[in-house]
Structures are given as structure tokens and as C-alpha cells.
C-alpha positions in Angstrom: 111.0 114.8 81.7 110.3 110.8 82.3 107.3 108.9 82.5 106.5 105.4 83.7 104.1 102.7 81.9 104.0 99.3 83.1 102.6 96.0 81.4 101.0 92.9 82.6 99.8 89.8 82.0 98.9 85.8 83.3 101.3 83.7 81.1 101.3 80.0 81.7 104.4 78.2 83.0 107.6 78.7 80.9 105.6 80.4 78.4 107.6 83.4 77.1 104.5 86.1 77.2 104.0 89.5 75.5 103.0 91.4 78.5 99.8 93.7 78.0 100.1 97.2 77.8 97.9 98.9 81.3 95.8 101.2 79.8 96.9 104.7 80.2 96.4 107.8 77.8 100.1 109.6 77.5 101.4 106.8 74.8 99.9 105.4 72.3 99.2 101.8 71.8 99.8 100.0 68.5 99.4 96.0 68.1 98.7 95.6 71.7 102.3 97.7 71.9 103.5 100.7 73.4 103.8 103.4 70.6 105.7 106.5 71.4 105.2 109.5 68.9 109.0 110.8 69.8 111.7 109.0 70.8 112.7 108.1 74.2 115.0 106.7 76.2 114.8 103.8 78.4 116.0 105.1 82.0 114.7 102.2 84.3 112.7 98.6 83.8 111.0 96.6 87.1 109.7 93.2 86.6 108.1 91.3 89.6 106.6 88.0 89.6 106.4 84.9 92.3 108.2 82.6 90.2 109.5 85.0 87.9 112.6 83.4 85.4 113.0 86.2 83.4 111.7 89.3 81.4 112.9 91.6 78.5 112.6 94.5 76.2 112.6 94.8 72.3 111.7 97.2 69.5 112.6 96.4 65.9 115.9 98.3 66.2 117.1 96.7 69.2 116.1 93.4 67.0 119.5 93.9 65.1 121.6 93.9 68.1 120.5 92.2 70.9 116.9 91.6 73.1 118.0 93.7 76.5 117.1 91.6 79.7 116.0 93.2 82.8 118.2 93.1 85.7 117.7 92.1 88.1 113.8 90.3 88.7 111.6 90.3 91.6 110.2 87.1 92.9 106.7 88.5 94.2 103.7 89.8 93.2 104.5 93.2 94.7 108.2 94.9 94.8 110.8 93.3 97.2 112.6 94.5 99.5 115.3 95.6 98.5 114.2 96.8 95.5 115.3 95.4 91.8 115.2 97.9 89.8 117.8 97.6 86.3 118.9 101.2 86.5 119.7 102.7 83.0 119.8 106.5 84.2 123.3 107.2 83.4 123.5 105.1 80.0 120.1 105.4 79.0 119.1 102.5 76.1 118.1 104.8 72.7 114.8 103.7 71.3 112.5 105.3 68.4 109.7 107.1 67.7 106.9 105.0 66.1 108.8 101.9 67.0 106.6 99.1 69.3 108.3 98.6 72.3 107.5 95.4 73.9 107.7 93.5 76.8 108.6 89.9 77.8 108.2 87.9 80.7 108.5 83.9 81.8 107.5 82.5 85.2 107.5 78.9 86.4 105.0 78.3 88.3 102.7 74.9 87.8 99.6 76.6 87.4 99.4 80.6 85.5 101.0 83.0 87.5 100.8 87.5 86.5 103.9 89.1 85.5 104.4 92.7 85.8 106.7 95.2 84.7 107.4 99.0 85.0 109.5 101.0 82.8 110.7 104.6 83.0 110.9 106.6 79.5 113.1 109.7 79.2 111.5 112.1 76.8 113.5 115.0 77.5 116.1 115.9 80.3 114.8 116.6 83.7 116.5 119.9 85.2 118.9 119.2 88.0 117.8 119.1 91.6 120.2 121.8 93.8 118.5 123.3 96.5 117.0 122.1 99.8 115.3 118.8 99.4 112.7 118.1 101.9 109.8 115.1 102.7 106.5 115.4 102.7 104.0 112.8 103.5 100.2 112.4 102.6 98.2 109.7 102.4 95.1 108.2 100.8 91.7 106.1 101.3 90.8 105.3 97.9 90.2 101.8 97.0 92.7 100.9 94.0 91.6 99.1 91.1 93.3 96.0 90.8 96.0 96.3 87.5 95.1 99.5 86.9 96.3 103.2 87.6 93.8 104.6 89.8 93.8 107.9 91.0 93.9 108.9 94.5 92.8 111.9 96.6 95.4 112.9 98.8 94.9 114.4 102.3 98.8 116.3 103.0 100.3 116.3 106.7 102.0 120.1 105.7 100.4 123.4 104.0 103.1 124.8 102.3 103.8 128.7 102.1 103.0 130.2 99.4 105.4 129.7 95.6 106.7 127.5 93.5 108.1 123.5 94.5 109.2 121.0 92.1 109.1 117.2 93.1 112.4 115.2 92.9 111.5 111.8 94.3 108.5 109.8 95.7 108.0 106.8 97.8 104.5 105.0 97.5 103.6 102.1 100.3 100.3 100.2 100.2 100.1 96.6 101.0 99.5 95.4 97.3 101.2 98.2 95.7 103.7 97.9 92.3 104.3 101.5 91.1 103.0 105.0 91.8 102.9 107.8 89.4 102.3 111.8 89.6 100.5 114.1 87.6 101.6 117.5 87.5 98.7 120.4 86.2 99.7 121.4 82.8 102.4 118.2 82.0 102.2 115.4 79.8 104.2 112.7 80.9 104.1 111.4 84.6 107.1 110.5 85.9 106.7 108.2 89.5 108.4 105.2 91.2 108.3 101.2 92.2 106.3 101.1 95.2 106.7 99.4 98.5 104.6 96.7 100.4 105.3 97.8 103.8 107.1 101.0 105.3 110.3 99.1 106.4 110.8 97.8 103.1 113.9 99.2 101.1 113.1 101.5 98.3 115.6 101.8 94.9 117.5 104.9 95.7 117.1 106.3 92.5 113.3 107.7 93.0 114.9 109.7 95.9 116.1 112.6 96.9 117.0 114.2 93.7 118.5 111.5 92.0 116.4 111.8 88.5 116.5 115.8 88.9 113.6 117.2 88.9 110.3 115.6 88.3 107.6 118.4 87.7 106.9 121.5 89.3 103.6 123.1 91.2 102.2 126.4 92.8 101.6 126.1 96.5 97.7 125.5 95.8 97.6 123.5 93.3 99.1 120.1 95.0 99.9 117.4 92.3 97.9 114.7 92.0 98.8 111.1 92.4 97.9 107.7 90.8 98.6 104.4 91.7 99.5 100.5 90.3 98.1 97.5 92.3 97.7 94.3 91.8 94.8 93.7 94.4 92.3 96.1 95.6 93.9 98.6 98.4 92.4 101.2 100.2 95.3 102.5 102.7 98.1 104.3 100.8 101.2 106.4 101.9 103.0 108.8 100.1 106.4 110.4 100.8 107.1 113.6 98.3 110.7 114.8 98.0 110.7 118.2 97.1 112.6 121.6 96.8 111.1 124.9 96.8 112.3 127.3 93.8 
């Protein structure tokens, strides 16, 4: 299964910064750092920024071969469109357990300007996706808290028949959105997705359709729940589930 944690911070102009951990409560946090008690892989990295030059990942192992640069950078404070997303899925970057993993970003801008970044952790393989996939779409009043994950209450278009689903893909839209996440009853990790601005806007293909395998699994009453990354308060959120029933 993956998970996704993102970091953030207000560096000033061509200042390399150490990007701050968001608070969440599935890794631990050590020197301002993420900590991971077992060892992961690195499957994706998003950085976003207005004048965004460039941002990066190290742990003391990669130390003693090279600092990995994400590729490519988004010039805004929220996703692009299309999506930049460096997408590690099918040669995942090895890190270790009780190593920091850290984050790096420069913009340059005059005046301070807030960096963020997402990264997707692998901490154990996610079962395939073969089946029938379908969309479902739900959406959301509650008011985000700005660079945090707030959780939403989701009102669902569809009442599915009764059984088992598993979710294989998301897409999360709200105006100042960055990353949305789900949480499955009786899971750890929450895997989720870079989020779009707007509904035209292009999302990365890999939080689609299958393309990680799949995500989590539910009963028909008990939906999932979703949380969400902004970087201003938002109070109108969409959310497109891929799914399969099992």
C-alpha cells in the first residue's frame, strides 16, 4: 500500500529551504523530518511553487550517491495543468527505515514565496486492479484549513449495492487545492493524489484508473473518508473515485 505526505514552507529568494513536515499522524517526525518506522519506497514527488527553481530529496543513504531532484516543478501555488508529477512507480527510489527523509526547495521570487511538495511512499505492494473500473463523484462543503489536511464530509451522487469495492484512483478539484488523500476504516497509510484547480485542468495519469493497483478496499456502507491539502481556505470540493467492485 502507498501513502502521501507533503511538506511546506516560505523560504526567501534563492534560499535553498528544508521544507516543513504538514503535520499528519501515520509517520513519525524526527528533527523537524519525516521518520518512517519501515522502509519505503519513493513512488512519486510533486513540487509546486510560483517562482519555483528547483526542489529535492535526501536521506543519509542517498547522501553517498547523489541528492535526487524532482522532475519536473510546477510554477504555481496550486498544481498545473498538465500535471508535473516525477513518476517513480516502475523504479521506485529505495530508502530506509529510521532514516530522515527531507525535502528541498528554492524559488525566486523578490519577496518570500511558499513552496510545497507531495510525495508518495510505497510501504508494501498494492494488489493489481483487473476488473471493471468505474467513476464516482461526490463532493464536499467543508471549509479547508489552509496548509493543512482537513477532513471532509462527503455527500456521494451513487448508493452502491451492497459488497465489497476497492478504490484504484482519485481526482480531487477545488479552487486552491494541492493534494487529496483517503482514509480507508481499518488502514494505516492513506494513499491519494495531486489535486486540480479547476475541472478542465489535466490530471497525472497515474492516480487513475488503476494505474497504482489498488488503493484500499470498503463495504458498501462504510464509504471511505476523504481529506484534503490547500493552500488557502476552500469550501467547494469535487471528488471523482475510481473504483472496482470485488
Amino acid at each position: 500500500m502507498f501513502h502521501i505526505e507533503a511538506n511546506t514552507a516560505v523560504p526567501a529568494q534563492n534560499v535553498e529551504a528544508d521544507l516543513v513536515p504538514i503535520p499528519s499522524s501515520q509517520i513519525a517526525i524526527f528533527n523537524a523530518h519525516w521518520f518512517p518506522q519501515d522502509p519505503p519506497q519513493l513512488i512519486f514527488a510533486a513540487a509546486m511553487s510560483p517562482n519555483i527553481v528547483r526542489a529535492r530529496v535526501q536521506t543519509p543513504t542517498l547522501n553517498l550517491i547523489t541528492t535526487p531532484f524532482i522532475r519536473g516543478i510546477m510554477g504555481g501555488l496550486v498544481p498545473t495543468s498538465p500535471a508535473q508529477v516525477d513518476n517513480l512507480v516502475m523504479q521506485p527510489l529505495q530508502l530506509r527505515a529510521r532514516e530522515e527523509i527531507i525535502m528541498f526547495g528554492v524559488q525566486s521570487n523578490a519577496g518570500a514565496m511558499r513552496i510545497t511538495t507531495i510525495i508518495g511512499l510505497l510501504f508494501g505492494p498494492n494488489p493489481p486492479a483487473q476488473g471493471t473500473i468505474y467513476t464516482m463523484r461526490g463532493t464536499s462543503t467543508t471549509a479547508a484549513v489552509a496548509n493543512a489536511w482537513t477532513l471532509l464530509t462527503m455527500v456521494w451522487q451513487n448508493q452502491l449495492p451492497q459488497g465489497n469495492y476497492a478504490a484504484v484512483g482519485m481526482q480531487h478539484q477545488s479552487a486552491n487545492a494541492q493534494a487529496a488523500r483517503i482514509i480507508f476504516l481499518g488502514q494505516y497509510y492513506r494513499p491519494g493524489c495531486v489535486s486540480q484547480a479547476a475541472l478542465v485542468d489535466y490530471a497525472h495519469p497515474i492516480f487513475r484508473m488503476g494505474y497504482m493497483g489498488q488503493w484500499g478496499t470498503w463495504r458498501d456502507n462504510i464509504m471511505p473518508n476523504i481529506e484534503v491539502l490547500c493552500n488557502a481556505a476552500d469550501a467547494v470540493h469535487e471528488v471523482y473515485l475510481d473504483f472496482m467492485q470485488l
